[in-house]
DRENDO-1510 file (C-alpha; in Angstrom, 1 decimal, always signed):
<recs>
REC; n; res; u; v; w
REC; 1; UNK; +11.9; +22.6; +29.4 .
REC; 2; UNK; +8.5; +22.5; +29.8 .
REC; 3; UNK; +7.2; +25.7; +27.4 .
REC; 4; UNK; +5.7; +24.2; +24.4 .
REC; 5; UNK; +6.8; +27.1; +22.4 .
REC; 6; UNK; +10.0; +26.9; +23.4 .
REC; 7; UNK; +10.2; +22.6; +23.1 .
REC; 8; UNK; +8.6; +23.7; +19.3 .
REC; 9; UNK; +11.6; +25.7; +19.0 .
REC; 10; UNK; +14.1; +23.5; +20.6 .
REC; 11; UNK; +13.1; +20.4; +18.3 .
REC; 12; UNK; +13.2; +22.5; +15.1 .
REC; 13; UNK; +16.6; +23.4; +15.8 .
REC; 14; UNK; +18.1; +19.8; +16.2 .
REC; 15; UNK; +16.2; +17.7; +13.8 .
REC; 16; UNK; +16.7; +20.9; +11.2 .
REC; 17; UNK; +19.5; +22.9; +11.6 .
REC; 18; UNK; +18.0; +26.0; +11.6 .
REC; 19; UNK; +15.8; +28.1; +13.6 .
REC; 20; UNK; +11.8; +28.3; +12.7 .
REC; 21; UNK; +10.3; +31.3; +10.8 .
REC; 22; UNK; +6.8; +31.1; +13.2 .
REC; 23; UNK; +5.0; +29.2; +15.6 .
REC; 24; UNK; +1.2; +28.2; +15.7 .
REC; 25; UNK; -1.4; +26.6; +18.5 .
REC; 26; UNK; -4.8; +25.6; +18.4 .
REC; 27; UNK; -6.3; +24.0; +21.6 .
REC; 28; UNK; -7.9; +21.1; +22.5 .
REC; 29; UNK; -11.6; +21.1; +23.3 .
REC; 30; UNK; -14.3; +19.7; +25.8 .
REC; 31; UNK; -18.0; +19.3; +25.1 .
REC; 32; UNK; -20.0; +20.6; +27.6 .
REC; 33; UNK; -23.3; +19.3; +25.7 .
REC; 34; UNK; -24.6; +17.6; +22.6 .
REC; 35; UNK; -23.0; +14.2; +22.4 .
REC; 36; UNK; -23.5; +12.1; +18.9 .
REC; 37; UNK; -25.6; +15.2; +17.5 .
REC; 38; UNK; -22.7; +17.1; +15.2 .
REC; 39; UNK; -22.6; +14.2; +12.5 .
REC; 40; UNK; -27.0; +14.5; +12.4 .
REC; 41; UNK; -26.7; +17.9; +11.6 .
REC; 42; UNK; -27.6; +19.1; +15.5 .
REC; 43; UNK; -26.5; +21.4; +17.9 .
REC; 44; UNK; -23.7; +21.3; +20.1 .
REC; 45; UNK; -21.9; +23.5; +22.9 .
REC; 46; UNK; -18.2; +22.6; +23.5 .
REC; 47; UNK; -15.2; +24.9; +24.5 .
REC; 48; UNK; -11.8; +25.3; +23.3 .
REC; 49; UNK; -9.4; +24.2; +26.7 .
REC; 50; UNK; -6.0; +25.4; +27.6 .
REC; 51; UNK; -4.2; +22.4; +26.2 .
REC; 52; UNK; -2.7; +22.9; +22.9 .
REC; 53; UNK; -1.0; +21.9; +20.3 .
REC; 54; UNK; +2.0; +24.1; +18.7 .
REC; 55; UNK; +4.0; +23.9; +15.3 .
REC; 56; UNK; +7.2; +26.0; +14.9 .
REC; 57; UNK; +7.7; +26.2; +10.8 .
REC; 58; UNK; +9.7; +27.4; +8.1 .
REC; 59; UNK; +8.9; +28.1; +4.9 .
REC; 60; UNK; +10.4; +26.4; +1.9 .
REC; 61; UNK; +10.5; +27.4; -1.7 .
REC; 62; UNK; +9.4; +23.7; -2.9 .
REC; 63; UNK; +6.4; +21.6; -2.2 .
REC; 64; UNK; +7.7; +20.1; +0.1 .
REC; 65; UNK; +6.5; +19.2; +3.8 .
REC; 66; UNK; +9.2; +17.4; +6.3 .
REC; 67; UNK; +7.4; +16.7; +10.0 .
REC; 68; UNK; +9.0; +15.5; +13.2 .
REC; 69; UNK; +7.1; +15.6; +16.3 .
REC; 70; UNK; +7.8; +15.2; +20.0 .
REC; 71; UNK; +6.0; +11.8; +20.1 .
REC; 72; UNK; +8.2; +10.0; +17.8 .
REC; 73; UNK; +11.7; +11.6; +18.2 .
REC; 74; UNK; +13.8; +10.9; +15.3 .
REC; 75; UNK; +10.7; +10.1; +12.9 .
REC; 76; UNK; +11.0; +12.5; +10.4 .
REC; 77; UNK; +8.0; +12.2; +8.0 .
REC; 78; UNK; +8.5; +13.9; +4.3 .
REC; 79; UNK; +5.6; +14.1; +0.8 .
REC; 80; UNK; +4.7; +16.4; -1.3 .
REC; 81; UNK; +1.8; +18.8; -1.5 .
REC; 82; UNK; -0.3; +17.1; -4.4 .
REC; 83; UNK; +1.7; +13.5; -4.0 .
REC; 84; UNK; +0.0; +12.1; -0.6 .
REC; 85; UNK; -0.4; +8.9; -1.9 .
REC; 86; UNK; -2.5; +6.6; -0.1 .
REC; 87; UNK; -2.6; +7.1; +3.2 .
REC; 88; UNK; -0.5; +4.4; +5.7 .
REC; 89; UNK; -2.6; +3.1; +8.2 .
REC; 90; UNK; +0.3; +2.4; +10.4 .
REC; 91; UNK; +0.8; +6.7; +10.2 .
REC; 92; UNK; -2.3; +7.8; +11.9 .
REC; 93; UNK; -1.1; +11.0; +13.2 .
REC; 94; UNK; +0.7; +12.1; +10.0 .
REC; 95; UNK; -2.5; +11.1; +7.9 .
REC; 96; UNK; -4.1; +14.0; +9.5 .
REC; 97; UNK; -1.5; +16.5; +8.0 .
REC; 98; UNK; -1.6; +15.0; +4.9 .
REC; 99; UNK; -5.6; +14.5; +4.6 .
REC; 100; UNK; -5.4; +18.6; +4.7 .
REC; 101; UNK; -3.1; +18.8; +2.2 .
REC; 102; UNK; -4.9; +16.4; +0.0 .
REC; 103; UNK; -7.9; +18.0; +0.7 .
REC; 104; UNK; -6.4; +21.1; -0.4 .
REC; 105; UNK; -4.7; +19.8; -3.7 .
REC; 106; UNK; -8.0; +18.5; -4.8 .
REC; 107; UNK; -10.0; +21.6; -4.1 .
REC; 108; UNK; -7.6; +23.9; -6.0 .
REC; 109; UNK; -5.8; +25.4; -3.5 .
REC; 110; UNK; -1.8; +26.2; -4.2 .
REC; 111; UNK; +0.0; +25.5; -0.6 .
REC; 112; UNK; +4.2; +26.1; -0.3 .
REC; 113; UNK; +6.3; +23.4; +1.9 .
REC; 114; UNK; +7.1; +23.7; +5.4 .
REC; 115; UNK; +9.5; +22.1; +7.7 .
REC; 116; UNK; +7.4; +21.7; +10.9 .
REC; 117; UNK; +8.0; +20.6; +14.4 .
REC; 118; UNK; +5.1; +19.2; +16.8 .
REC; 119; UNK; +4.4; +19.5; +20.3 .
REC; 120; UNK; +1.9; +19.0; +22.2 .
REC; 121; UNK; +0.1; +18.8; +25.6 .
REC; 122; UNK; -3.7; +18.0; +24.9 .
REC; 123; UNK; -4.1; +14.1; +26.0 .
REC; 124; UNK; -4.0; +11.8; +23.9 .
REC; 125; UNK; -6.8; +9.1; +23.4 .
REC; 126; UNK; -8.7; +10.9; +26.1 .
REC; 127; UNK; -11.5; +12.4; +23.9 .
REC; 128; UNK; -10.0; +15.9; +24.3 .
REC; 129; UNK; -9.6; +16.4; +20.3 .
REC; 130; UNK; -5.9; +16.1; +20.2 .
REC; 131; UNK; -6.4; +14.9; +16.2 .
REC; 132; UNK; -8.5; +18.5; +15.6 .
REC; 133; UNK; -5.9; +20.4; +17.1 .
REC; 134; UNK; -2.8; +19.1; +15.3 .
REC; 135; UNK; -5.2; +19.4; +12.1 .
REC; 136; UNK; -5.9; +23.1; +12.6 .
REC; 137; UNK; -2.4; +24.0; +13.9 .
REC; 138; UNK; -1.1; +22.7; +10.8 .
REC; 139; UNK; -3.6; +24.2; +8.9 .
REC; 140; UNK; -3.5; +27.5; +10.4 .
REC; 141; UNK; -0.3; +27.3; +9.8 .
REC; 142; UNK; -0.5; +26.6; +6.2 .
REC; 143; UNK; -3.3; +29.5; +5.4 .
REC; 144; UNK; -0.9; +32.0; +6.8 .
REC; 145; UNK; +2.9; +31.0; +4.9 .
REC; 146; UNK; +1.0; +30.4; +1.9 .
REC; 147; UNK; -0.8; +33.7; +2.3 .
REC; 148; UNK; -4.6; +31.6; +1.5 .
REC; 149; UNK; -6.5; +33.8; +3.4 .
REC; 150; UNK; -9.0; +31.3; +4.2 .
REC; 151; UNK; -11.6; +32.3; +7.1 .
REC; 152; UNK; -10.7; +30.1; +10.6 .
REC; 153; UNK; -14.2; +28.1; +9.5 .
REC; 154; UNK; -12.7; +27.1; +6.2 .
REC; 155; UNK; -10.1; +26.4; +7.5 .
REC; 156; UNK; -12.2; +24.0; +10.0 .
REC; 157; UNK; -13.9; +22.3; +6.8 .
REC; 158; UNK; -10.9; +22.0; +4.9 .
REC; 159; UNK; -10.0; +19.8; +8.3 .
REC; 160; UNK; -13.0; +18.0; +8.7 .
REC; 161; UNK; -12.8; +17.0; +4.6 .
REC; 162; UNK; -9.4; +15.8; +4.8 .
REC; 163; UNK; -10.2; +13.5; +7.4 .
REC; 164; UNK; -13.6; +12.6; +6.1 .
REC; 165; UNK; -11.8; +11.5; +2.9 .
REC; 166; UNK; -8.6; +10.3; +3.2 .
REC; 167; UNK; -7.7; +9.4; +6.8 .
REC; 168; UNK; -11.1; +7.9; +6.5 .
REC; 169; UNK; -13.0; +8.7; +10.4 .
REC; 170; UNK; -16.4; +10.4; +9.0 .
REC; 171; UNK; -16.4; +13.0; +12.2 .
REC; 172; UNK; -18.8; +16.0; +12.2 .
REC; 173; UNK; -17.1; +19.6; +11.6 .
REC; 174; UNK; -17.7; +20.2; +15.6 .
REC; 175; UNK; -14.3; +19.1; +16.8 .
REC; 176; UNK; -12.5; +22.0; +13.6 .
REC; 177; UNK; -14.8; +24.4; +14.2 .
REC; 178; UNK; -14.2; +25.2; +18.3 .
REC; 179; UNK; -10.4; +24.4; +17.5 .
REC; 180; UNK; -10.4; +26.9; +15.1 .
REC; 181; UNK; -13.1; +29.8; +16.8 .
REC; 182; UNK; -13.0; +29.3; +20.4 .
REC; 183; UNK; -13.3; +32.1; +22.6 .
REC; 184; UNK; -11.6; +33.1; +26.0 .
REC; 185; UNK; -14.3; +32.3; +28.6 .
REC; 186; UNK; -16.9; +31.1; +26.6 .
REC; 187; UNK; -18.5; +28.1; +24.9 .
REC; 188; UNK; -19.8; +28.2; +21.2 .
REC; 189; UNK; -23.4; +26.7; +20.4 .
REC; 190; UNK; -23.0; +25.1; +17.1 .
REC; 191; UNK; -25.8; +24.7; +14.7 .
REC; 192; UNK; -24.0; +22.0; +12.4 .
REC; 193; UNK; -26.5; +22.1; +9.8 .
REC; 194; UNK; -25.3; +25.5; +8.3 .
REC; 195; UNK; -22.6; +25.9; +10.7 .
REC; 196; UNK; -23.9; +29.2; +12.7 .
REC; 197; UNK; -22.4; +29.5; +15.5 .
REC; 198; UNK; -23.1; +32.0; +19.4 .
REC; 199; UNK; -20.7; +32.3; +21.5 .
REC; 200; UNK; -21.9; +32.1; +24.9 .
REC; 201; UNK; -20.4; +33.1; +28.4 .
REC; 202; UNK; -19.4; +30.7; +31.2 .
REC; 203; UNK; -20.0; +32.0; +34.4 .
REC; 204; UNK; -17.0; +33.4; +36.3 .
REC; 205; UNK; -18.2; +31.4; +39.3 .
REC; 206; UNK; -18.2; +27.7; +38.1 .
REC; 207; UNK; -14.8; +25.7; +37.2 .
REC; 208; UNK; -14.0; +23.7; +34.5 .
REC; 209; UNK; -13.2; +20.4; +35.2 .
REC; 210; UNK; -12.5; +17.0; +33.1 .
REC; 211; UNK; -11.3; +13.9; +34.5 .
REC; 212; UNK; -10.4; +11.0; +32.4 .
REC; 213; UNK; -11.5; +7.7; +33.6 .
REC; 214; UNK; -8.1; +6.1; +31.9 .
REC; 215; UNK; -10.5; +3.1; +30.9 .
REC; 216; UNK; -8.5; +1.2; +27.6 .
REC; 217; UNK; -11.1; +1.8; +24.5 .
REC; 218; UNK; -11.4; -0.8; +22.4 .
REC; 219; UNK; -14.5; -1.2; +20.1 .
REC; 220; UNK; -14.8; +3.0; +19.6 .
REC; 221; UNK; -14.4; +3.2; +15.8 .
REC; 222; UNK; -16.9; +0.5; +15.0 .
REC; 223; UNK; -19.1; +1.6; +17.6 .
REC; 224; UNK; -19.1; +4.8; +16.0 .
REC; 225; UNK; -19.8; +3.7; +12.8 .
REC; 226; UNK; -22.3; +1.4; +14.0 .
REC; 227; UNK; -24.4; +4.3; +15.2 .
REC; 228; UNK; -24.0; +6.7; +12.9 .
REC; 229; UNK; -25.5; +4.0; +10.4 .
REC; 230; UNK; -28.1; +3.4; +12.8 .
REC; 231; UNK; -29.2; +7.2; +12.7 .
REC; 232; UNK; -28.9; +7.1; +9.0 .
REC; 233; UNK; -31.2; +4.6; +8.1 .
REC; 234; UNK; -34.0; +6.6; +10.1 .
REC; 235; UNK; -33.2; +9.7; +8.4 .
REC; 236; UNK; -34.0; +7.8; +5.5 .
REC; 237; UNK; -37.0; +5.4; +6.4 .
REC; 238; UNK; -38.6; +8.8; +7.0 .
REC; 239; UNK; -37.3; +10.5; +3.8 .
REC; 240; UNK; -34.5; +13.1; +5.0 .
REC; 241; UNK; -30.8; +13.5; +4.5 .
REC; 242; UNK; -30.4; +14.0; +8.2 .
REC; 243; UNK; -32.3; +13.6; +11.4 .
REC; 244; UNK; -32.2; +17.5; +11.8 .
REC; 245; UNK; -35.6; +18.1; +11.1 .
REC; 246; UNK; -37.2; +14.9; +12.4 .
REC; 247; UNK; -39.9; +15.9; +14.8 .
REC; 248; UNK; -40.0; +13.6; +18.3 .
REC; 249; UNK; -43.7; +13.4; +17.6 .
REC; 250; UNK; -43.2; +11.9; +14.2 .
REC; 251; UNK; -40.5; +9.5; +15.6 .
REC; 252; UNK; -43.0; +8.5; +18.8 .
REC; 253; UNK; -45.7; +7.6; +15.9 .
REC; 254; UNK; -43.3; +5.4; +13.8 .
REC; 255; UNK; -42.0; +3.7; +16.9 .
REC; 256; UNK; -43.7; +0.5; +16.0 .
REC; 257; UNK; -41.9; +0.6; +12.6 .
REC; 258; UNK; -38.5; +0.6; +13.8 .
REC; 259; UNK; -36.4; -1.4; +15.2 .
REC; 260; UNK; -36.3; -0.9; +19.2 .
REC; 261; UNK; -32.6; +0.1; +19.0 .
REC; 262; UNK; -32.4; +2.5; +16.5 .
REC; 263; UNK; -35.2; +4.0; +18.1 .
REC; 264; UNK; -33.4; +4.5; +21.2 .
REC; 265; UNK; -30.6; +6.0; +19.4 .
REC; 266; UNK; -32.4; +8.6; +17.7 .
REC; 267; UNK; -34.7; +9.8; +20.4 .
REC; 268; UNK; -31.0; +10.2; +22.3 .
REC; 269; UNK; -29.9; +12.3; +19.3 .
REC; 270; UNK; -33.3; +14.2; +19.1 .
REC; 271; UNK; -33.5; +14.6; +22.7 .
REC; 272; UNK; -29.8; +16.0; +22.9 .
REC; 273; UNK; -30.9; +19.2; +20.5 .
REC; 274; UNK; -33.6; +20.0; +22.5 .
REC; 275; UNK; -31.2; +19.9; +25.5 .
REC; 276; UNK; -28.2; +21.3; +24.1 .
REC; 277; UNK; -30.5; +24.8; +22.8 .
REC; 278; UNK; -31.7; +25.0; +26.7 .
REC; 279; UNK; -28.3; +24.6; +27.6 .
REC; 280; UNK; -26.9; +27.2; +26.7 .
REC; 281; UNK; -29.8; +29.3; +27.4 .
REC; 282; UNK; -29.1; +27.9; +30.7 .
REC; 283; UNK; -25.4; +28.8; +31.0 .
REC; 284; UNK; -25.1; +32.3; +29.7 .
REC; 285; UNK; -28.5; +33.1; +32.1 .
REC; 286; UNK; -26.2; +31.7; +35.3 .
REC; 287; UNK; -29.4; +29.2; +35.8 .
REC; 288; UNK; -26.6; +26.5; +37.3 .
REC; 289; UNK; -30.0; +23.9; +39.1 .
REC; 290; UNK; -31.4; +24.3; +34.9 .
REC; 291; UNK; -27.7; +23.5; +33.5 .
REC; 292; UNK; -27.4; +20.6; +35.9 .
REC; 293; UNK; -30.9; +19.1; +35.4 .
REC; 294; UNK; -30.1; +19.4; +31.7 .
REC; 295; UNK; -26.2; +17.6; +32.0 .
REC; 296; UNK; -27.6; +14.8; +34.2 .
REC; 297; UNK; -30.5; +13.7; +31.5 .
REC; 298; UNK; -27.9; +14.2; +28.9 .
REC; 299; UNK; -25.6; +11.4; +30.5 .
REC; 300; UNK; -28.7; +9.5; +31.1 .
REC; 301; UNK; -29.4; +9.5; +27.9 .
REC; 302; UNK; -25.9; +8.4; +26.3 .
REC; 303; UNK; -26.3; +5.7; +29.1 .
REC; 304; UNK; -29.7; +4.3; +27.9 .
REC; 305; UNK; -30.6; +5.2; +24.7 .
REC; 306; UNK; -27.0; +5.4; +22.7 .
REC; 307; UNK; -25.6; +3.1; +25.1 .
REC; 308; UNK; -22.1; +4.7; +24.9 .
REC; 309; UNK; -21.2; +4.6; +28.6 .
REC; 310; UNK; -18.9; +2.0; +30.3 .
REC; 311; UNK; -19.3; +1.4; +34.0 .
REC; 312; UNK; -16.3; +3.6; +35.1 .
REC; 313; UNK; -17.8; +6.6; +33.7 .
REC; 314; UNK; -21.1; +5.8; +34.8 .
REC; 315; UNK; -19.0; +5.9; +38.6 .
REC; 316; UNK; -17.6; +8.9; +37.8 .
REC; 317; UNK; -20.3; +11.0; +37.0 .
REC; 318; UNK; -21.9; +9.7; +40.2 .
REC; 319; UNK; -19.1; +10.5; +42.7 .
REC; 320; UNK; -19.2; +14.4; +41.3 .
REC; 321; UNK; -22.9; +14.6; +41.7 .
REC; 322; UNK; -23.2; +13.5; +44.8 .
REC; 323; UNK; -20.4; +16.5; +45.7 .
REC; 324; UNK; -22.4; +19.4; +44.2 .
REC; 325; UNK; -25.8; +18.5; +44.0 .
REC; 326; UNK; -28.0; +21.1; +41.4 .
REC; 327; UNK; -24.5; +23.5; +42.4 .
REC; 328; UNK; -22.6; +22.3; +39.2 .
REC; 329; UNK; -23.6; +20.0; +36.0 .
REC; 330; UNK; -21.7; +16.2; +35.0 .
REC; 331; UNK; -21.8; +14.0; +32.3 .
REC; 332; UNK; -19.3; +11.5; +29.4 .
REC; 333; UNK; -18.5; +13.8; +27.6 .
REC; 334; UNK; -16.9; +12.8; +23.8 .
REC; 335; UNK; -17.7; +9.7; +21.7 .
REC; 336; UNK; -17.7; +7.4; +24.5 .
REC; 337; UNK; -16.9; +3.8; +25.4 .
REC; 338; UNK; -14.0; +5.4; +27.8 .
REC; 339; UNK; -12.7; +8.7; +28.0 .
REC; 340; UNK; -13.7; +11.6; +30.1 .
REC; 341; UNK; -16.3; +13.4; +32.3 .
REC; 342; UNK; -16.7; +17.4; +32.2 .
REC; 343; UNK; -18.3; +19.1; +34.7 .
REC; 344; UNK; -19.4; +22.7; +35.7 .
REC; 345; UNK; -18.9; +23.2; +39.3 .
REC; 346; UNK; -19.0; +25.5; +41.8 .
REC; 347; UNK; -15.5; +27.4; +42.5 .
REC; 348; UNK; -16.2; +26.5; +46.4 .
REC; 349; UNK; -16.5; +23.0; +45.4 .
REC; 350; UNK; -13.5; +22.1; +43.2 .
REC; 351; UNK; -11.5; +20.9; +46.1 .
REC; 352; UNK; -14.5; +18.8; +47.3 .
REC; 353; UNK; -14.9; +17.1; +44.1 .
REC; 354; UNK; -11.3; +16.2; +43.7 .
REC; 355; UNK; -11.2; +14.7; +47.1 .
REC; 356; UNK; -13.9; +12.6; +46.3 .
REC; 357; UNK; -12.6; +11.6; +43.0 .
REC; 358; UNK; -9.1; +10.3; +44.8 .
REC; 359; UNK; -10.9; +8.7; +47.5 .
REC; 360; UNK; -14.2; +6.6; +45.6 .
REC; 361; UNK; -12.9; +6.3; +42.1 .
REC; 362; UNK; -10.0; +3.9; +42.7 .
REC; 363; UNK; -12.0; +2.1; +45.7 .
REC; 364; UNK; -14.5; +1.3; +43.0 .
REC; 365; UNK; -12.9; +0.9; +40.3 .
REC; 366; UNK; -9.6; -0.1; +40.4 .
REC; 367; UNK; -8.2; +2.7; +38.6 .
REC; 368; UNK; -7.1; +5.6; +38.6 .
REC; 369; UNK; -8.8; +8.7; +37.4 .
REC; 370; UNK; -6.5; +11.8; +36.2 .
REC; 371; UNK; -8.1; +15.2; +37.2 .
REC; 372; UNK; -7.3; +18.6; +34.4 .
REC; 373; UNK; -8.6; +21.9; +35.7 .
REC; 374; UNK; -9.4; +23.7; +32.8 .
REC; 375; UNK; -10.5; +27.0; +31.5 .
REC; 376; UNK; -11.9; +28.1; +28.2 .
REC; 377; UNK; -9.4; +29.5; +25.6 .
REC; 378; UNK; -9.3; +31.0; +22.8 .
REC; 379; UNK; -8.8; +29.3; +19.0 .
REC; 380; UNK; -6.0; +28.9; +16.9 .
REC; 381; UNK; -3.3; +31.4; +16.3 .
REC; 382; UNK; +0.0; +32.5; +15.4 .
REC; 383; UNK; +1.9; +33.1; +18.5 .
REC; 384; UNK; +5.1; +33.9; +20.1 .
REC; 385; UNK; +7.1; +32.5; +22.7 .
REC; 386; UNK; +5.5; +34.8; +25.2 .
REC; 387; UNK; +2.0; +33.0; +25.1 .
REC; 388; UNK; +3.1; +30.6; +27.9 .
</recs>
C-alpha cells in the first residue's frame, strides 16, 4: 500500500482499534541557498518538497498522547501533556513530539491527548528536514483538535523552542518555518532576524533535483556546535548578539584580531547573505547564468571557509556542473559533512544530469548516489485521503 494517507490510516486501525478522526502532512524541505546563516540571524531561501510526513489522529478527552509510527512497528510511545519528563536520549524521534508539548505546557498553552500514527516518506538522515516535518505535522495537528488557533509561524517557533530546549539541537527557525509556510512552486526568502518572509517563484522551466551522496555522517552534531560557537564569539568580540549586522568591511579590518578560522567561518556566513538576497533576486527574474554563478560560490564557500564539505559532495557537485554549465545552479545543500546536493537545472537537462550521476559518481566514489526529482509544495495541512 503505498499511499501514506492511507498507511496513516491502516496503522491507526491495528495498533488502535479504531479508525482516526483526521489526518495531517507537512513536507520536507530543500535549501536552495543560505547554508549555516538561519542560526546568525541571516537570510535564507529553501523550499518545502513533495515528501511528507503524515499523522492520522484521534482526539481523546484526557491529556494523554499514545504514538506509534511506521519506523518502529509495535513501539507504542505514551506521556502526558505537562509530564514529559526528561527527555530519553535513546527516543530521538519521540523527543521531538514531546519537546512541542513541553514547549507548549511551559508557555501556557492547554493541548487535549491524541492517539497518533506516523508515516512518512521524506529521507531520513539525508538533510531533507525529516525532524521539522514530523514536528509541524504533529503540531499542526495539535493547534487544530485543540482548537489553539495558533498562526502556521507560531506554530514553527513553538517547534523550533521545543527542540531548542528540551531535545536539546539549537537549530535556527528555518527548517519550522518552510515546513509550516511553503508554497506550491515557490521558494521563501527568510529574513531570520524578524522572521519576514517573500515567497518567490521558481521558474517553470528548471527542475528540482537533490541527490544524496549516501556518505555515513559522523562528527555532524559537534561540528555544528563547533561552528556556531565559532560565529558567536565574533558576534561578541565585536559587541553584537548576532553576526546579522556585522559589516564585511568591519570584519576585513579586524582580521588580524581573530583567529584565521573563525574568520573564515564568518566571512562564509557574511558572504552567504549577500548571496542568498541576489538569489532570489536571481530566481524570480529567470536570470538562471546569475543563479548559477551565485550557487557555485555558495558551495565554494562551505568548502573553504566553513569547511563543511566531504570529498563525495565536493564530486557531486562537479559531475552536475560539468552537465549544465551557467544552464542550471549546484551546491551541499544542509548542514553538511554528508548529505545531499540540490540543483536548479534545465528541464532539457534532467536526463543528462542523471546519466552522469550513474555513470561518474560510483566510478569515483564507490558509492552510490540516490537521485529524488522534486518539486516545490505547499506547507502543512489537514488533508484527506485524496491528497495522493
Amino acid at each position: 500500500m503505498s499511499n501514506p494517507a492511507q498507511r496513516a490510516n491502516k496503522l491507526f486501525v491495528q495498533t488502535f482499534g479504531t479508525t482516526a478522526d483526521d489526518l495531517y502532512l507537512a513536507p520536507g524541505r530543500v535549501n536552495l541557498i543560505g547554508e549555516h546563516t538561519d542560526y546568525n540571524d541571516g537570510f535564507v531561501l529553501p523550499a518545502a518538497i513533495n515528501f511528507h510526513t503524515i499523522v492520522a489522529v484521534k482526539r481523546r478527552e484526557d491529556a494523554i498522547f499514545r504514538v506509534i509510527s511506521d519506523a518502529f512497528p509495535g513501539e507504542i510511545k505514551e506521556w502526558e501533556f505537562g509530564q514529559e519528563g526528561q527527555m530519553d536520549p535513546q527516543d530521538t524521534w519521540i523527543n521531538y513530539l514531546k519537546g512541542f508539548t513541553a514547549a507548549m505546557a511551559a508557555s501556557g498553552l492547554p493541548a487535549k491527548g491524541l492517539d497518533l500514527s506516523i508515516v512518512g516518506n521524506v529521507p531520513l538522515g539525508a538533510g531533507l528536514s525529516s525532524s521539522a516535518a514530523l514536528e509541524i505535522a504533529f503540531g499542526t495537528a495539535i493547534n487544530d483538535c485543540s482548537q489553539l488557533r495558533l498562526s502556521p509561524l507560531a506554530v514553527a517557533q513553538m517547534a523550533q523552542r521545543g527542540e531548542n530546549q528540551y531535545v536539546g539541537y539549537a537549530c535556527g527557525i528555518m527548517d519550522q518555518m518552510i515546513s509550516a509556510l511553503g508554497q506550491q512552486d515557490h521558494a521563501l526568502l527568510i529574513d531570520c532576524e524578524d522572521l519576514d518572509s517573500e515567497s518567490v517563484s521558481i521558474p517553470e522551466s528548471l527542475s528540482l533535483i537533490i541527490v544524496n551522496s549516501n556518505v555515513e555522517r559522523g562528527l555532524l552534531d559537534p561540528e555544528f556546535r563547533l561552528r556556531r560557537k565559532q560565529c558567536e564569539s565574533v558576534a561578541e568580540h565585536f559587541g553584537l548578539d548576532t553576526l546579522r549586522h556585522l559589516d564585511l568591511c568591519k570584519l576585513e579590518a579586524a582580521k588580524d584580531k581573530l583567529d584565521e578560522v573563525s574568520y573564515r567561518r564568518v566571512k562564509h556566513v557574511l558572504t552567504e547573505n549577500r548571496r542568498t538576497q541576489n538569489a532570489a533576486h536571481a530566481l524570480e527574474a529567470g536570470n538562471i547564468p546569475k543563479l548559477s554563478q551565485l550557487m557555485a560560490q555558495s558551495h565554494a564557500s562551505m568548502r573553504d571557509d566553513f569547511e563543511i564539505t566531504v570529498p563525495e559532495i565536493d564530486t557531486l557537485v562537479d559531475i552536475i556542473s560539468g552537465v549544465v554549465g551557467e544552464r542550471g545552479g549546484v551546491r551541499m545543500t544542509g548542514s553538511g559533512f554528508g548529505g545531499c546536493v540540490v540543483a536548479l537545472v534545465d528541464h532539457e537537462l534532467t536526463d543528462a544530469v542523471v546519466e552522469a550521476i550513474e555513470s561518474q559518481y560510483t566510478q569515483q566514489t564507490g558509492l552510490e548516489a540516490t537521485v529524488y526529482l522534486c518539486s516545490a509544495c505547499d506547507g502543512a495541512a489537514r488533508v484527506d485521503e485524496e491528497f495522493y
